[in-house]
C-alpha positions as CSV (number, residue, x, y, z in Angstrom):
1,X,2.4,2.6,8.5
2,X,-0.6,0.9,8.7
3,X,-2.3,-1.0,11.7
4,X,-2.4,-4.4,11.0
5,X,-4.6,-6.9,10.7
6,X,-6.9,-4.2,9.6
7,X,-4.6,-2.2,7.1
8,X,-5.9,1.0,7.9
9,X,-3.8,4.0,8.7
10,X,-3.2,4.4,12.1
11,X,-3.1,8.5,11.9
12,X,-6.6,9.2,9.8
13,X,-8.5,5.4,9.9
14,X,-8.6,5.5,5.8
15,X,-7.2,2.1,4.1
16,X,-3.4,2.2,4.0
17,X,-1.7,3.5,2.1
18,X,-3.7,6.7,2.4
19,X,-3.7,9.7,0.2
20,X,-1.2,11.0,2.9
21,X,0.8,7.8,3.1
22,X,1.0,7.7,-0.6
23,X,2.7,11.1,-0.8
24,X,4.9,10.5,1.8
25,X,6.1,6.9,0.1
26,X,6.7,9.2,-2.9
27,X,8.9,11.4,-1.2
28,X,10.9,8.8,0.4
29,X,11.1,7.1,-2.5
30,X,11.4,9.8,-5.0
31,X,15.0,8.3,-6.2
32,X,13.8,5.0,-6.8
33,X,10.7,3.6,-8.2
34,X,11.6,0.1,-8.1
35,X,12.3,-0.3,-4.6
36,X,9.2,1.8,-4.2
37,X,7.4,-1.1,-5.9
38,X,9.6,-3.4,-4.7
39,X,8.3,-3.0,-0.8
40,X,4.6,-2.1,-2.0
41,X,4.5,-5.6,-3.6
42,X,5.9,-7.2,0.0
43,X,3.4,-5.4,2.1
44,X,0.7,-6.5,-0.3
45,X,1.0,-9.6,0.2
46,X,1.1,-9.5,3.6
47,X,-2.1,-7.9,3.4
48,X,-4.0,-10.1,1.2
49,X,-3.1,-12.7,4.0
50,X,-4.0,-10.5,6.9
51,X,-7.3,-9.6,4.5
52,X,-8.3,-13.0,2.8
53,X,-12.1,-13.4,2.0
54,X,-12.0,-9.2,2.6
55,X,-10.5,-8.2,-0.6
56,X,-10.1,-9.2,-4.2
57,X,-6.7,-9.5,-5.3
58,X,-7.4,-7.0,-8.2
59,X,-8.4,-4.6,-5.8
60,X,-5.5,-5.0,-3.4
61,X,-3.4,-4.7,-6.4
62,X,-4.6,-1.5,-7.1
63,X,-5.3,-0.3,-3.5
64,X,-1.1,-1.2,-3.0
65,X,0.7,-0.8,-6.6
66,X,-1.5,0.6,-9.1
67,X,-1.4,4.1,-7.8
68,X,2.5,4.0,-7.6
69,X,3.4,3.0,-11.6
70,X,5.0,5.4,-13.5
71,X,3.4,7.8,-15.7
């Protein structure tokens, strides 16, 4: 999980979620990509409050979601 106010991971210091992170969501999520999506949507906007004036929303959305869509 990541340290917050800062979002970044508290194992390697990289913004969460992490190449590590990612994989690991993945996994535990493997079953279920909606409720993957689901909580990546609910921790992004914490973030964007936690990170408001930081980040643009488009890049939050694809630091947090993007990456986990479907292919």
């Amino acid at each position: 999980m990541a340290a917050r106010p800062s979002w970044r991971c508290r194992v390697c210091g990289a913004a969460w979620p992490c190449s590590p992170a990612r994989l690991a969501l993945l996994g535990e999520y493997r079953e279920d990509r909606i409720s993957l999506l689901v909580y990546l949507a609910t921790v992004l906007f914490e973030a964007a409050e936690d990170l408001a004036g930081q980040a643009g929303h488009d890049r939050l959305t694809d630091r947090f979601i993007t990456w986990a869509r479907a292919r």
